[in-house]
N, C-alpha and C positions, 0 to 999 in steps of 0.2 A: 614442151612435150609433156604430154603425162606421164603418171607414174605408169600407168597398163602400157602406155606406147613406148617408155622409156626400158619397161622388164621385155617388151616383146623385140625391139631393135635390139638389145644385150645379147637376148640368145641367138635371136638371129644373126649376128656378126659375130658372136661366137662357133654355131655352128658351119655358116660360111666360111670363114677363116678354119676352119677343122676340113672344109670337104678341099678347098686351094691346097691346103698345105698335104692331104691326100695324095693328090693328084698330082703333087709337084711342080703347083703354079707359084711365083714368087708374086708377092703383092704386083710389081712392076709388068709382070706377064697377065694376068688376069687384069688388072687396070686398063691395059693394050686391047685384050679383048674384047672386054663392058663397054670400051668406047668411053671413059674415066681416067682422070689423075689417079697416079697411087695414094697422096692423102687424101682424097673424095673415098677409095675404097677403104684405106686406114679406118678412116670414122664411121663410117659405115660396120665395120669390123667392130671395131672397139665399142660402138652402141649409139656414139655422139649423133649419128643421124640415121633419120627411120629406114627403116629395108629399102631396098631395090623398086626402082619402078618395074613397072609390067614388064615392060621391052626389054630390061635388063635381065629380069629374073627369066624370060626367055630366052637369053641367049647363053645364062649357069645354066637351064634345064638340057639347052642344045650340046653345051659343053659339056658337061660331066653326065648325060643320060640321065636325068633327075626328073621325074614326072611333072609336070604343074604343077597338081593337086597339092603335093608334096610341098612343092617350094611356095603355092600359096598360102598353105598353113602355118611352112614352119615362118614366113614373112609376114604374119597376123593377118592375110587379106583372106576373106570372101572368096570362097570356088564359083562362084554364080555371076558376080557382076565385078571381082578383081578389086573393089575398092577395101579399105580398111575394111573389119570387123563391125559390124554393126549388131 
């Protein structure tokens, strides 16, 4: 991972883990939901692995009301075509 992909998954499972623990999802219930192991979300969290794919980051937007736009940004991807930042 680079370093840009490495700062951008950090905040991003930083942030993630800030909106779960909001919400009052425990790793184990949101894992449930994502259709994920809770250590797949763990690392995810912690930064070890890049953001969410699409289909997942639709289903945080379906669960918490969280725009796209929003969760495509703060997950480093493209509003246009979803893929990383180019």
């Amino acid at each position: 991972m680079t370093e840009v992909a490495s700062e951008v998954s950090s905040k991003f499972g930083a942030w993630l883990r800030g909106v779960r623990e909001d919400n009052g999802y425990s790793v184990r219930g949101m894992a449930k939901v994502l259709g994920v192991t809770p250590s797949y979300l763990s690392k995810v969290e912690r930064g070890d692995f890049t953001p969410l794919t699409i289909e997942k980051l639709v289903i945080v937007s379906q669960t918490f009301n969280i725009p796209i736009p929003t969760l495509l940004e703060k997950a480093g991807r493209c509003e246009h075509c979803g893929g990383f930042k180019h």
